[in-house]
N, C-alpha and C positions, 0 to 999 in steps of 0.2 A: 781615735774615735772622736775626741772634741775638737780636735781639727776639720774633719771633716765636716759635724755642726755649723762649724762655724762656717765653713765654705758654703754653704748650705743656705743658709742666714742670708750669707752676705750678696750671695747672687740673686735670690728670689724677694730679701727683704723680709718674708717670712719666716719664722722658724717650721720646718717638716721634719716630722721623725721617718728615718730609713724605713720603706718597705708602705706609705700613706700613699703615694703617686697608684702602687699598683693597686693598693687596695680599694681607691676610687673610680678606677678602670675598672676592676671586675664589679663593683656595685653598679656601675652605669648598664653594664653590659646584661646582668642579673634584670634592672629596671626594663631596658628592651625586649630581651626575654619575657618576662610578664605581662608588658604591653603587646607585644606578639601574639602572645598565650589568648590574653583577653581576646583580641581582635579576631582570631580565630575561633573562640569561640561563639563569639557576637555573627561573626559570617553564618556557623555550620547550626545557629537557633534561627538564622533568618532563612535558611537553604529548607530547613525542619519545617517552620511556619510555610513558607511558599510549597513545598510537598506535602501538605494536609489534605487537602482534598485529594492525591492520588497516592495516597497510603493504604490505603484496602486491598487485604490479601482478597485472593480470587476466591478464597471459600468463604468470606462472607458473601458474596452470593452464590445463593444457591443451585441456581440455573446454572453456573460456569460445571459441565465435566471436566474434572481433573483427574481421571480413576488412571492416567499412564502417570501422572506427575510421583504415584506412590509408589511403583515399581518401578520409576530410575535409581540407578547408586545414590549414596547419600552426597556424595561429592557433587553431583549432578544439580541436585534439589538445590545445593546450597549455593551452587555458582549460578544459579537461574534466580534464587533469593534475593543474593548479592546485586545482580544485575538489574532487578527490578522487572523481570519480564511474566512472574505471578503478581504483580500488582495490577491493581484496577484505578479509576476516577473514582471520586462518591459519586454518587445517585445524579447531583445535579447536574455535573460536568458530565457524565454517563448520558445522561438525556438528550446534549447539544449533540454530542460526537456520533449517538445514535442516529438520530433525527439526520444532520445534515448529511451523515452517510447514505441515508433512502433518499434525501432529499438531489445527492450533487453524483453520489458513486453510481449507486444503485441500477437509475436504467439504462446503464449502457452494457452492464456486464451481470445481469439479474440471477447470479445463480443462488441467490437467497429466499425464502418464500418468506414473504415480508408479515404476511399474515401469521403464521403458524410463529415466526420470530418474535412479534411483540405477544403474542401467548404465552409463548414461554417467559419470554422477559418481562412481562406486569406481572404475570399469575405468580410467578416466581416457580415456576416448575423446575425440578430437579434434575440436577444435571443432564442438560439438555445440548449448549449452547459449548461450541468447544473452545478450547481458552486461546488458542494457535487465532482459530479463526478471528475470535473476539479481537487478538490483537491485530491482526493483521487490517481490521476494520478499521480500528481506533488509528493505525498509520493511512490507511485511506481518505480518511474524514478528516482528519489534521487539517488541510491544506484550506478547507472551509469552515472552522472553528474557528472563534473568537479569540483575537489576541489576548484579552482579559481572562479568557478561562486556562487557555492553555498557560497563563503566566502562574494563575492560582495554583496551576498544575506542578508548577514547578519547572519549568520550561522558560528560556531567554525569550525564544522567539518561534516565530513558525518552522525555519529551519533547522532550528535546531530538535524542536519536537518530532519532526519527520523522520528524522535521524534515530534520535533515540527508540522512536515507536519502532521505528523498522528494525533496528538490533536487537529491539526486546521478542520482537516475534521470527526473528530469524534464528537466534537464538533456542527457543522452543521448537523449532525443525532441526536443526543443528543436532541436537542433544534429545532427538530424538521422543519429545511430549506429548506427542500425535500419533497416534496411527492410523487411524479410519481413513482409509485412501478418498473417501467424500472430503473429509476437512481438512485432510493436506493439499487437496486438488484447489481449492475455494481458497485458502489462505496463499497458496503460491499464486492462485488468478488475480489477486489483489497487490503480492506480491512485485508483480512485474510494473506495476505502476513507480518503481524506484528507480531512479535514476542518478548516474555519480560519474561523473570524468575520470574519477580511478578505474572505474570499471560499467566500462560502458554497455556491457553484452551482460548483464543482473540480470536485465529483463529477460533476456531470452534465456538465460540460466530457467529462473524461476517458470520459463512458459514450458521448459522441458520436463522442469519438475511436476505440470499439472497436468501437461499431456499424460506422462508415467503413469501418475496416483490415478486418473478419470478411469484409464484402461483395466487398473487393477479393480475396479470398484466392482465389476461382473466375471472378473478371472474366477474361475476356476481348479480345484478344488481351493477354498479361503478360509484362512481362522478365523479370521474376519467377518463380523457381524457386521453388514454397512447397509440399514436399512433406507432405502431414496427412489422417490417412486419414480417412473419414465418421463414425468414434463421435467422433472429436477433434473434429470441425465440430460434432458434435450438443451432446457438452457444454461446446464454447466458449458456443455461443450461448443455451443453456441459462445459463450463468455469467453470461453479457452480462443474459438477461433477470431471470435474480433478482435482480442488483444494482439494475436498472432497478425492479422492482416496491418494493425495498427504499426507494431513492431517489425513487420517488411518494409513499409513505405520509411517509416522513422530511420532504420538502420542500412536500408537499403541491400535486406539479403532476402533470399529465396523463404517460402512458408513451409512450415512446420506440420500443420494443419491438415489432411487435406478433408474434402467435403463429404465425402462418405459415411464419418464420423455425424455427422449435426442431421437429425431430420427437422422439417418444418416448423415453426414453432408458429401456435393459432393465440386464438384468444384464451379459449380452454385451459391450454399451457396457464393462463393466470389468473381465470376468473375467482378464487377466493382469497385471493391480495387484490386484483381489484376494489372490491368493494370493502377492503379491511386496513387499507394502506392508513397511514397518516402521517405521511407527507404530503400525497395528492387526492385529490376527492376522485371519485369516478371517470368522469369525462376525461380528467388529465391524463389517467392511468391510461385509457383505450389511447388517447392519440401519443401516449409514449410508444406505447406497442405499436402503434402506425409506424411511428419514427424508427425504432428498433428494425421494424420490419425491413422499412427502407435501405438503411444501415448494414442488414444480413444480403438482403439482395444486391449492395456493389460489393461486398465480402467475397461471394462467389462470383463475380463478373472479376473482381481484381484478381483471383486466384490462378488464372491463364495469363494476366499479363504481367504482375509482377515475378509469375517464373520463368517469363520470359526476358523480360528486361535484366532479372539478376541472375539469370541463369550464367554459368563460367564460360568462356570465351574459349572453343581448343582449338579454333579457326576462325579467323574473320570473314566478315561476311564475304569478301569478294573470293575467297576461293571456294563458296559452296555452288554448285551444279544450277545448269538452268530451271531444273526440277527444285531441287531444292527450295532455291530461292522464292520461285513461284508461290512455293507452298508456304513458305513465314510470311509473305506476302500477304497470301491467302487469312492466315491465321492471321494478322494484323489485321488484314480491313473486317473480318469477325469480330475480333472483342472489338476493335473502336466503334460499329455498328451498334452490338450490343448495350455497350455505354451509351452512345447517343440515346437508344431505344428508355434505357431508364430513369436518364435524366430528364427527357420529353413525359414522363411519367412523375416527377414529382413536381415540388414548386419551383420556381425563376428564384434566381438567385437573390434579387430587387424585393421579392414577397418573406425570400427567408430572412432576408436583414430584419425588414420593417417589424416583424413576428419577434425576432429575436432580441429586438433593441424594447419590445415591450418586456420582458424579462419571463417571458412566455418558453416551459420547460421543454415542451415537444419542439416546437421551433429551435433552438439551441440544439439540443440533438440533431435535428437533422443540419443544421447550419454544418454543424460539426463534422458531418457523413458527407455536406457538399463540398466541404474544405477539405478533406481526401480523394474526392474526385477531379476538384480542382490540381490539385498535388498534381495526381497522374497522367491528367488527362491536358496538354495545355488550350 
């Protein structure tokens, strides 16, 4: 034993008692530990502070229906908890994501009545508003929200919110938090605005999911209470087929859709969001709906020719018959006719920039209608 001291001594120059070397290894190790500990905690109070503003259970507001959230399993409830997909914004951040949804989503896919929607949501009317839907807005609207708010939210960045919005409300269809074939139809039409290189065909998942639920909304016999009056059917399914016509050109497959489904849609269809909107004052609303209009009318001009162009090949063209031939012929100088006919019908391409570049809403829209025409037609 004092041999070994002394060896001890003599190599370090120090004197160490047996068993000090490890026991300064495990204090160092115990200090990192702590400092770890701290530093983790310091992150998960700042994660805490950054999610303040979108801490609100969905029953602090009143207006959100939740009346399926209480008859899933409890296992349900609590992995929908976990996931954050019953939380809401506060009030303030609720207001941007509101707004710029009427303001950027809204007219191109209108199957909300904007009017009866901010009634509910100022007056604070009782479960009104369905929480599927709500989220599915809130991932809609994301993409034109403010960096700043969405950061308050607790959110990196914009894509990263997009994300999250979109799992928290897929999640609530998933698990079943919906039923009203109306706000499953409205939450998957918004739905299809996702897009991911893991899975490129979402959208058209989701366009099939709204096609289902729209159809069920007047099935017969229904346990189903789904009160929606006929402009709400007309421009759901108007909604359902622009996305569809969208998501042919985009993916390059045949339509989902077809037109028998969508009747006409007038002014009628919106005179009391007209005059109630507050996004656009009057005059904007009507030449939305000009635009809109525009927009449905190459919907059903594109509906002959993109099932034609992505129609399946089970012979090339050179072995179909003189008839045949003649006849896709035929049908070809028809829709290109057509198009010509309703482009001769709106503005020059030259009028829709200059409109467009003033930050003028109807003008964008239809810019938007000329750049799918342009797509198809070269």
């Amino acid at each position: 034993m004092l041999t070994s001291l002394r060896r001890s001594k003599r190599s370090s120059g120090h004197f160490r008692f047996p068993g000090s070397e490890k026991q300064a290894t495990l204090d160092t190790l115990n200090f990192q530990e702590a400092e770890a500990e701290v530093s983790d905690q310091n992150y998960e109070t700042e994660r805490f502070r950054k999610r303040q503003c979108y801490g609100l259970l969905h029953s602090q507001y009143s207006f959100i229906d939740s009346q399926t959230l209480s008859t899933l399993p409890v296992e349900d409830a609590t992995f929908l908890s976990a996931k954050g997909a019953v939380t809401l914004p506060d009030e303030a951040a609720m207001e941007e994501f509101v707004y710029q949804y009427f303001k950027r989503v809204h007219p191109s896919v209108p199957m909300i009545d904007e009017a009866e929607f901010w009634r509910i949501y100022h007056n604070r009317l009782p479960g009104n508003l369905s929480l599927f839907v709500f989220q599915a807005i809130l991932f809609a609207s994301c993409p034109f929200v403010s960096l700043e708010t969405l950061r308050r939210c607790g959110f990196e960045n914009k894509r990263d919110a997009r994300k999250q919005l979109y799992n928290r409300a897929k999640l609530l269809f998933d698990l079943k938090a919906e039923t009203k074939p109306s706000a499953k139809a409205k939450g998957a039409v918004l739905l299809t605005h996702h897009t991911s290189a893991e899975d490129p065909q979402a959208g058209s998942l989701w366009l099939t999911r709204a096609i289902e639920s729209a159809m069920m909304i007047d099935a017969q016999p229904s346990l189903l209470v789904d009160d929606i009056s006929p402009s709400l059917k007309k421009r759901l399914w108007w909604s359902i087929l622009l996305r569809d016509r969208s998501l042919c050109i985009g993916l390059r497959r045949r339509p989902q859709v077809p037109i028998k489904y969508c009747d006409w849609i007038t002014e009628d269809d919106f005179m009391d969001e007209i005059y109630s909107s507050r996004a656009y004052d009057p005059n904007e609303k009507r030449r939305l709906l000009t635009a809109l209009q525009e927009q449905c009318q190459l919907a059903v001009l594109l509906s002959d020719l993109v099932s034609l162009i992505f129609a399946p090949r089970v012979f090339p063209s050179c072995f179909l018959s003189v008839d045949q031939f003649d006849g896709l012929m035929l049908t070809i100088d028809k829709i290109r006719l057509s198009l010509v006919e309703w482009e001769n019908q709106t503005l020059s391409t030259r009028q829709l920039m200059e409109r467009a570049e003033s930050d003028d809403p109807a003008a964008m829209l239809t810019a938007l209608t000329s750049m799918y025409y342009q797509y198809d037609i070269p």
